[in-house]
N, C-alpha and C positions, 0 to 999 in steps of 0.2 A: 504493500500500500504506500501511496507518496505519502509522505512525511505534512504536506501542505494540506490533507485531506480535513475537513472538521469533523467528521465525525467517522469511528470504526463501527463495521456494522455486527463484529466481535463480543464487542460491548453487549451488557440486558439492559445498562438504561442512558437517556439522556439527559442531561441537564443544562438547561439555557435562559440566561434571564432577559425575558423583553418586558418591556413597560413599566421597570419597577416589580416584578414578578417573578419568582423560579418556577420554571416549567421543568416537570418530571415525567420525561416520556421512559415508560418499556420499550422495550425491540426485541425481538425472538433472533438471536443470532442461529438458532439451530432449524426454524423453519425453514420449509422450501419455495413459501411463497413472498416475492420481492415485495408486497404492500409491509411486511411487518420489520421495516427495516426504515429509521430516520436517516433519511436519502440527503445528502448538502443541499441541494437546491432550496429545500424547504428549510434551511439554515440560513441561507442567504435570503429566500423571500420574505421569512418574518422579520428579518434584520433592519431589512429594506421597505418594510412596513413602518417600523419603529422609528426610524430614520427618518421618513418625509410625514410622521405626525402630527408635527409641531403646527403645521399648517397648508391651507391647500386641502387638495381632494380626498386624505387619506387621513386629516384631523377627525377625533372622535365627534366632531362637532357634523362635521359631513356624513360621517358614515353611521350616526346613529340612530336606529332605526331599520335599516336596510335590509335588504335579504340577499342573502350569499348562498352560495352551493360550491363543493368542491368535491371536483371530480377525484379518485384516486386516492382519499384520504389518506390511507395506511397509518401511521402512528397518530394522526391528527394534528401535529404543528400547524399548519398554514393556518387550517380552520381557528383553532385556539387562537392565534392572532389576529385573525379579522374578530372574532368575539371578542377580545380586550378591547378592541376600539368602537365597539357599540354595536356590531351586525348581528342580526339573526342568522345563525349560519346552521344547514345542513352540511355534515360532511357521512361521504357516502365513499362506501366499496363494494365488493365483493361477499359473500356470506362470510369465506372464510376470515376474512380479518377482520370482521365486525365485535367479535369478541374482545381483541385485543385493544381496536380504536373507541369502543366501549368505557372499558377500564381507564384509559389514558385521561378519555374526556371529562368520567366521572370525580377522576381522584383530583387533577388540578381546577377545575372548577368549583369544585369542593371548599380547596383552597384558598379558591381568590375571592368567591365568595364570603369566606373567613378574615380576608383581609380588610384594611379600614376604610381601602379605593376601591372597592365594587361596583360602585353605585355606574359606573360609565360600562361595564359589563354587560353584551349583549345574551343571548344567547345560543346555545349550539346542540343541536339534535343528531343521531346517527341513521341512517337509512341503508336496504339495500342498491344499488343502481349498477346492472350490466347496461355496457353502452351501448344503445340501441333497441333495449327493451324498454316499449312504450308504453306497459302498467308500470316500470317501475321510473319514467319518466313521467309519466300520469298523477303517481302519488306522490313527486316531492312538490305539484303547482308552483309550475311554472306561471310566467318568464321570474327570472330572478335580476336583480339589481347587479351583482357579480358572480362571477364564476371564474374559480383557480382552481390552479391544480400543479403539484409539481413534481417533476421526471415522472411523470405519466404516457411519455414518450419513449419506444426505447424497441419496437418494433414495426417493421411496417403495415402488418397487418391489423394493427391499431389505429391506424391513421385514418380511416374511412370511417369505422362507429363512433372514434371519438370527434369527431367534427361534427358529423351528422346530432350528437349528442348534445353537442354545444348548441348547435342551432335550433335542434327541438325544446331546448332551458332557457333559450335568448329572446331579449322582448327589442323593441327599437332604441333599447336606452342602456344596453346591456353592457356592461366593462368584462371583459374576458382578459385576467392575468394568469400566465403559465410561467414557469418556473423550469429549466430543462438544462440538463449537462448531456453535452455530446458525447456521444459511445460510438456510434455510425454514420460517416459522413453522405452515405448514400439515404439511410432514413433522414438526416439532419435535412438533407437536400429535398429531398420528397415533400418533406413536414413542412415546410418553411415555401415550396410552390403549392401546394395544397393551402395552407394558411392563406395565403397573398392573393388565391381564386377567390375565398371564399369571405375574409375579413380584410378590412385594415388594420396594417398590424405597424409598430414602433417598438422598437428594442431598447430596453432601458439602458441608459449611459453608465457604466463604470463607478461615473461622480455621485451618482444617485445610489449606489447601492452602500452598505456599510464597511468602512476599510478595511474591518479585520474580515468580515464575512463577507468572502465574495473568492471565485475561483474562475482561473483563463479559460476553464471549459466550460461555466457555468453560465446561461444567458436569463436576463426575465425578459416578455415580454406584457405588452399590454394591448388590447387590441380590439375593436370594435367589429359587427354585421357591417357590409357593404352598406349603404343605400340605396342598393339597387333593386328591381324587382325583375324574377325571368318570366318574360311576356313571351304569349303565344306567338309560337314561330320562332324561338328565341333573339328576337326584333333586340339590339341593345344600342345603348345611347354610350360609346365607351370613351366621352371626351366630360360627362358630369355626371353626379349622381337624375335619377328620375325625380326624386326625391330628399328633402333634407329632415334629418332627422334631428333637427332643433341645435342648443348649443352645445352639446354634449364633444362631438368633436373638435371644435375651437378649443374646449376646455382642456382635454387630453392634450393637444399642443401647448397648450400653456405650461402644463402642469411640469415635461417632461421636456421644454426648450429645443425640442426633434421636430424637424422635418423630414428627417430620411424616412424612406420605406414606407410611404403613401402613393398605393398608386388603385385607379379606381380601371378594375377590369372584372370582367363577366366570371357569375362562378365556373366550377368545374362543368364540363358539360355532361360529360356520361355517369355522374351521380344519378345512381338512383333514388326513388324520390315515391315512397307509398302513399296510400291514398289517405292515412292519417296524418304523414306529414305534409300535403300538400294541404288541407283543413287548416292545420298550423300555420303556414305560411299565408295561406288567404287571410285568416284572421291578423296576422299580423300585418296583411296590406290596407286589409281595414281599418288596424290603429293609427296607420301611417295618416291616409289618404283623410281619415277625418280633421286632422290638423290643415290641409293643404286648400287653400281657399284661390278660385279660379277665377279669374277676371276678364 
């Protein structure tokens, strides 16, 4: 293991203080399944959380109240950190590591609740969610305000449910933060054209994440739904959005001083697309188009 790593996955437990708080995560070094394992990314992304709190878009002051989901949970870090900052957060996996991200959730919220700064404490629920299963994206009700997730990336054969996944949980106002360390240049590649079809996406800067946590392979981003709509014949307008979806993307620029890596192109085209996700997407044209006044 590189010596620069933050965390061994050797280790049974973790321990990391954000916000004024020790978090005590378990890890099953002896499982075989990677969700039970406090991954760096999710080291870097609560850091990185904590770091731009003070003010802006990720002060408890904004984000209180909100609803969160996080894809991938495993040990539950990410999630615990948007819940110190005020979110309603589901974090969701797999059956099997429900148990464990269970445990995690209960004992340090436990905690923080015990402590004398609660009162800014959102809350956090656990669910199960395979990506792409529409009861189990039915019962967390959607759209959600944010959705992260991190090194939830790390095959290619992931790359299709979990987009589709993201989009079936995304409303027009949606922040999508992931969190990801490169293992495969060709997935890295795949990931990162698949994203850029389907969202706008901005890669957080260096300066933005926390100095000691952060790693050369390690990236966040943040990333928003197109604004676009695929019309019949797939007819596309690929010099502006059809639609704006309010200020929420100005805001994103602000927050994060980027303009790289906005570029407004048609999604994927041979995504397939069933008859309850297209329901989804209507509806979602519908929240659009009622804001949109014609003259």
């Amino acid at each position: 293991m590189d010596e620069d790593r933050l965390n061994s996955p050797s280790t049974s437990a973790v321990v990391i203080d954000v916000l004024g708080h020790h978090l005590h995560l378990s890890q099953d070094p002896n499982s075989k399944h990677l969700g039970t394992t406090v991954w760096d990314s999710s080291m870097v992304f609560i850091k990185f959380l904590e770091k731009n709190s003070r003010k802006g878009r990720f002060s408890p002051s904004k984000l209180k109240g909100k609803r969160a989901i996080e894809l991938g949970a495993g040990c539950g870090l990410a999630g615990l950190g948007m819940a110190l900052l005020g979110c309603n957060v589901v974090s969701t996996d797999q059956i099997e590591v429900l148990p464990l991200l269970m445990k995690n959730i209960a004992r340090n919220t436990s905690w923080i609740m015990q402590a004398n700064d609660s009162a800014s404490l959102g809350s956090i629920e656990v669910a199960e969610l395979n990506w792409g299963n529409e009861d189990h994206i039915r019962a967390v009700c959607p759209p959600f305000d944010y959705i992260i997730g991190t090194d939830i990336v790390y095959a290619e054969h992931l790359l299709e449910p979990l987009v589709q996944t993201i989009m079936a949980l995304s409303g027009p106002r949606t922040t999508i933060m992931l969190g990801y360390e490169i293992r495969s240049t060709t997935v890295h590649e795949q990931m990162i054209q698949i994203w850029k079809d389907n969202f706008v996406v901005k890669t957080v800067p260096k300066a933005k994440m926390d100095i000691k946590y952060q790693h050369p392979s390690i990236q966040l981003f943040i990333m928003e739904l197109k604004p676009l709509l695929k019309l019949e014949g797939n007819l596309q307008n690929t010099n502006a959005p059809l639609l704006s979806s309010g200020n929420h993307h100005s805001e994103t620029e602000d927050d994060l001083s980027e303009k790289e890596g906005v570029e407004l192109i048609a999604p994927v085209a041979d995504m397939k697309v069933g008859d309850w996700e297209s329901r989804r997407h209507g509806a979602l044209a519908a929240r659009l188009l009622k804001d949109v006044k014609i003259s």
